[in-house]
SETI-291537 format. One record per residue: residue in three letters; x, y, z of N, C-alpha, C in turn. Coordinates in steps of 0.2 Angstrom, whole numbers, plus 5000, padded with zeros to 4 digits. Layout:
// SETI-291537
ALAXYZXYZXYZ...
END
This chain:
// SETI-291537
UNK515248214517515548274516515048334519UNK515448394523515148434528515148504523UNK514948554519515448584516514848644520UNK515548684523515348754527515848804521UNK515848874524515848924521516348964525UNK516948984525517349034528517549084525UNK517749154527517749214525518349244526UNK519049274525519549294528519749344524UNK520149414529520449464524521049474527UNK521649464526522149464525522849494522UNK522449544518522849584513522749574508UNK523049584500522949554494522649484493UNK522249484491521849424491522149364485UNK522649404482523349354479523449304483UNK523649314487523949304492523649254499UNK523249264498522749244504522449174500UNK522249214494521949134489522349064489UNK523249084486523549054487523749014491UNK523649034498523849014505523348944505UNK522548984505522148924507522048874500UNK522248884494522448834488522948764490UNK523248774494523748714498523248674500UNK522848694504522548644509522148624505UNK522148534507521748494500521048474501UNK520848524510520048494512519748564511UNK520148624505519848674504519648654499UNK518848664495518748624491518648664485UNK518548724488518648804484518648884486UNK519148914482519448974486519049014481UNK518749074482518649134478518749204481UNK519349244478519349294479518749344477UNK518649394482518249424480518149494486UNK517649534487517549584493516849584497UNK516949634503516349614507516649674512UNK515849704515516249734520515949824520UNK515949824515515849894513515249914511UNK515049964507514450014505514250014499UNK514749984494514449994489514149924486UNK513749914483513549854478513949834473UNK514249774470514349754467515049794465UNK515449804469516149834468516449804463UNK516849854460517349834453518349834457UNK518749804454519249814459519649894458UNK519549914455519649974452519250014458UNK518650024462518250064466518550034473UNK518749974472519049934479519749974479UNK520249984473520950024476520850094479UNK520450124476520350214480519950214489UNK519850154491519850124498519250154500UNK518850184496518250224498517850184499UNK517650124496516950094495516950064504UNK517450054507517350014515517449924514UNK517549924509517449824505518149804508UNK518649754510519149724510519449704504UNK519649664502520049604498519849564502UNK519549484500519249434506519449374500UNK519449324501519549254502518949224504UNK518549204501517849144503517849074502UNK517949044507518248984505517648924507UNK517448874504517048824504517748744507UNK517348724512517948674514517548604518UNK517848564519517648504521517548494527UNK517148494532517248504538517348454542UNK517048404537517448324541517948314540UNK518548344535519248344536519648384539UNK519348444538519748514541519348554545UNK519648574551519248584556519348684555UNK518648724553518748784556519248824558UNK519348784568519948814569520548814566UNK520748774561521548764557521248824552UNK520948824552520748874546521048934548UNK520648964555520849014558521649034558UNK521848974564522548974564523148984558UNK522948964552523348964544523249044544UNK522449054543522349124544522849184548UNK522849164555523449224559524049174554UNK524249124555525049124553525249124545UNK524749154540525049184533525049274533UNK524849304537525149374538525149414546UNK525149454545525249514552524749544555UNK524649504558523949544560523849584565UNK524549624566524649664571524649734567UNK524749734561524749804557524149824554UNK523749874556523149894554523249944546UNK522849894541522449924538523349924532UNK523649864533524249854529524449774530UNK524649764523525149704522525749714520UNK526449704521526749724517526649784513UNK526749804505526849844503525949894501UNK525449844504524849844501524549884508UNK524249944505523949974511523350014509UNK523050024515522350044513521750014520UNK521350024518520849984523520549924519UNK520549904512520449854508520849794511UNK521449814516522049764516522149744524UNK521349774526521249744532521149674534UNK521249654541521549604544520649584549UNK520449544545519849514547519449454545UNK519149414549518849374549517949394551UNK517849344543517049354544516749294545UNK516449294550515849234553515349224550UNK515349164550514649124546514049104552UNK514449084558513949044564514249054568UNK513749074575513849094582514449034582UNK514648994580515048934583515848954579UNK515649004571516348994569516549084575UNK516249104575516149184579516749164587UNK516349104589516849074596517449054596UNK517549004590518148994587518549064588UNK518449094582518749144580519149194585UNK518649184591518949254597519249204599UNK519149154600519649104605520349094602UNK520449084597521049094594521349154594UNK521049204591521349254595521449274601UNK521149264605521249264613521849224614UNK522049164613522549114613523249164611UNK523149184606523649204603524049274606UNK523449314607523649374613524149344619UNK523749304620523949274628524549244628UNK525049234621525349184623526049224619UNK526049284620526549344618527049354612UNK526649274606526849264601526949344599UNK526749394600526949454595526849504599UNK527449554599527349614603527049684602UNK526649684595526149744596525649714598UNK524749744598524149724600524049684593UNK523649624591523449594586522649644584UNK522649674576522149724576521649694570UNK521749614571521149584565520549594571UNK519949614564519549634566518949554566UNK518349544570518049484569517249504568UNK516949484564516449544562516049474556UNK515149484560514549434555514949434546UNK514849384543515149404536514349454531UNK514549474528513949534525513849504519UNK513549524515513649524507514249514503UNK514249444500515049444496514949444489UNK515449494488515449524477516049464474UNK516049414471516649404468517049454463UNK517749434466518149494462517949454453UNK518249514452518549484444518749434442UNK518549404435518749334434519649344433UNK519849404430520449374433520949384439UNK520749394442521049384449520749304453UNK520549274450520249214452521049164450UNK521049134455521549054454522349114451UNK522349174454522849214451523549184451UNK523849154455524349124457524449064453UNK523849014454523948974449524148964440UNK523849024440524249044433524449084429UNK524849114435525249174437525849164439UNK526349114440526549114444527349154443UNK527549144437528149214435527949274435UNK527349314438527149364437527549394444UNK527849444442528349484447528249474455UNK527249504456527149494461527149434463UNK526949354462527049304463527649274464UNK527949294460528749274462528949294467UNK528849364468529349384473529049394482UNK528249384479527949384486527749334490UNK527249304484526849244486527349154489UNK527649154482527949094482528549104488UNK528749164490529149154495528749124502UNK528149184503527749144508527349094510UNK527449054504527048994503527748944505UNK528248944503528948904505529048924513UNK528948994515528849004524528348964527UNK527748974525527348944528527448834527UNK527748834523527848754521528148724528UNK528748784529529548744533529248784540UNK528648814540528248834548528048754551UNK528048754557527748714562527048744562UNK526548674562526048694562525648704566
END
């Protein structure tokens, strides 16, 4: 077993947790932030969008099972990464659309799929995830950890999550 370290902001980190909880070569998901100015952020300092921090997703994964780039790729196809600085109903610069790098290797990856993806007119505004060294990571709150999983009748979970998790199932991969 290879276990590398991957970074992703995607909007609510509900959201993004859940996405990479499916795949069975992620071996751990922790919501949490990065990005910003302040030390040791609380979520309460991350909603007033002041601190510069994301909502981020730090995922621990097997590298001899699951390669990086599929990482990447799940990554652009569970949100929009043509809308800056929003998700759906979640908006702010916390709910920014970014990728943070571990290695000059995941860094080449990372532009190359999105190079791919520009190029191949899957989407008609400009794609505005940002790809940026990963910095200092805070874990969020312990509850917002494994949120979804034991959450799942919670309004937002219902109405948000579990639909795009059934999208992304009947997606081509």
């Amino acid at each position: 077993m290879a276990v590398e370290i991957a970074t992703f902001g995607s909007g609510c980190f509900w959201c993004s947790e859940a996405v990479y909880q499916t795949e069975e070569s992620v071996l751990k998901v922790t919501s949490g932030y990065t990005g910003g100015n302040v030390p040791n952020p609380t979520y309460d300092q991350i909603c007033t969008g002041n601190t510069g921090h994301a909502e981020v997703v730090r995922l621990e994964f097997d590298a001899t099972k699951i390669t990086y780039e599929k990482l990447v790729k799940l990554f652009f196809q569970s949100h929009d990464p043509t809308t800056l600085n929003r998700q759906g109903n979640d908006v702010g610069t916390q709910y920014r659309s970014v990728i943070y790098y571990h290695s000059p290797e995941q860094k080449q990856i990372a532009e190359q799929v999105k190079a791919e993806l520009e190029a191949s007119g899957k989407y008609s505004s400009p794609i505005v995830t940002d790809i940026e060294p990963a910095p200092e990571f805070y874990p969020a709150e312990d509850y917002h950890q494994d949120f979804y999983l034991r959450n799942k009748r919670h309004p937002y979970c219902a109405n948000i999550i579990t639909p795009k998790l059934e999208k992304l199932t009947e997606a081509p991969k």
